[in-house]
N, C-alpha and C positions, 0 to 999 in steps of 0.2 A: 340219649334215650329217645325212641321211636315212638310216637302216641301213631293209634288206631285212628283214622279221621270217621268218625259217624258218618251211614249217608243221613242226604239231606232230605229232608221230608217238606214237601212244597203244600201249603194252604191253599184251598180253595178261595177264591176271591168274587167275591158276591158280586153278580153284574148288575143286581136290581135291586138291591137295600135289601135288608131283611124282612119286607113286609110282608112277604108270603111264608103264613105260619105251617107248621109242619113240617117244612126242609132242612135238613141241616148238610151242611158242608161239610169236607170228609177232606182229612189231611192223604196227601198221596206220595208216593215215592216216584221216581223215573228212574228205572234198572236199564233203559235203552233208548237214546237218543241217537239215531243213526241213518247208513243209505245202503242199503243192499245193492243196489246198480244192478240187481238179477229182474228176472220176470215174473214175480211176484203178487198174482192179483191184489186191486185195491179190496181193501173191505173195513171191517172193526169186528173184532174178535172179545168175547169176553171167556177167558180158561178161569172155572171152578175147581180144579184137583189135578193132580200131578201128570196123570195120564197126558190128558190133554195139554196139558203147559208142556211137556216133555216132545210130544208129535207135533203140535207148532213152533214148536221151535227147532225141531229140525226141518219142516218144511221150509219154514221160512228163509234159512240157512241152507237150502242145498243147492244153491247154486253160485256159493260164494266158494271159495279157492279152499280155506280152513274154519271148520265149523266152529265157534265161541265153546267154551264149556256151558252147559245150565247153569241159571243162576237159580239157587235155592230160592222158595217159597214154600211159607208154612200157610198152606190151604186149611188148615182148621179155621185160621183167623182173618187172612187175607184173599182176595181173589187178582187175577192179573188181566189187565184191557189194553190192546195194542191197537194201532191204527195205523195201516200200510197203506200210503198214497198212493201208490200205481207209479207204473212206467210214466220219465218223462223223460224228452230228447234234451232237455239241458239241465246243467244245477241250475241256484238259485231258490230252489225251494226248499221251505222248513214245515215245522208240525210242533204245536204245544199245546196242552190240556190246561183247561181255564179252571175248568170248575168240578169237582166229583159232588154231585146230591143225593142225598138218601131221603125218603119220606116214609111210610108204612105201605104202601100201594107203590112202594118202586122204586128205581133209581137212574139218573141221568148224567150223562158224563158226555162234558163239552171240550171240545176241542179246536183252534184256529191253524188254519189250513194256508200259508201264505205262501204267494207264487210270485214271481218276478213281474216288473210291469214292462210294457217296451221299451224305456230309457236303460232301462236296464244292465249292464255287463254281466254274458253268462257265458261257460264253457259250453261248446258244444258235445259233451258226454250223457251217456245216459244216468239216469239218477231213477231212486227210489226210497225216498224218506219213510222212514216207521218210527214209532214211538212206542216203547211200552213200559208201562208203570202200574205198579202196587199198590190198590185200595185194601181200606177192608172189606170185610166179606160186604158182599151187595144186595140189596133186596129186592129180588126180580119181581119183573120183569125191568131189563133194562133197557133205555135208550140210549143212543149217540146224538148229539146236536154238533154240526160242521158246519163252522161258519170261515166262508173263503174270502180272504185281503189279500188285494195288488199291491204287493210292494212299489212306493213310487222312488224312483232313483236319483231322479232332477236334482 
């Protein structure tokens, strides 16, 4: 007998205690943890409805050999936020989302940004990390917070 495995829905994890009232943490999914290795400007994207989820994501993907299928999203309840690190001349880089905030005046979605340090071992290929994951719907205006760590390799 085959079970279905659920995904996994990742928790926000508080960087500063809770003592700032108002905010609340928002559970989040990751539909794409990946490298495009294409030329894909850096930026952070937040897609509100299908349109838009549907046209980023075949930009995002048209420079790869075989485009992914969409992945369903129900935009009544959800919205989707992706973060494409930009061209870089080697691996060694990753990307992960700390924290999704919601408050009444807004919401903020953090992300750590990690690069290789010079001890390093990297291929010399090109790379381009993206991330994209599943909140619920968001209360804009929204921010990004990128905070950048040197992997040290020593």
């Amino acid at each position: 007998m085959s079970r279905t495995r659920q995904p996994k829905l990742h928790r926000s994890r508080p960087k500063y205690g809770s003592k700032w009232t108002g905010l609340h943490y928002q559970c989040f999914q990751i539909l794409v943890d990946g490298d495009l290795a294409t030329n894909f400007d850096r930026g952070q994207f937040l897609l509100t409805n299908s349109n838009d989820w549907q046209s980023f994501w075949q930009k995002v993907h048209a420079g790869t050999n075989t485009q992914p299928p969409l992945i369903p999203v129900d935009f009544s309840d959800h919205d989707v936020v992706a973060f494409v690190q930009g061209n870089q001349a080697t691996d060694g880089y990753s990307l992960r989302s700390t924290a999704v905030l919601t408050s009444q005046t807004g919401s903020s979605i953090s992300f750590v940004e990690q690069t290789p340090g010079p001890m390093c071992p990297v291929i010399s290929r090109p790379s381009n990390r993206y991330l994209i994951i599943q909140t619920p719907k968001l209360i804009e205006p929204v921010s990004f917070k990128i905070s950048t760590v040197t992997h040290d390799c020593r």
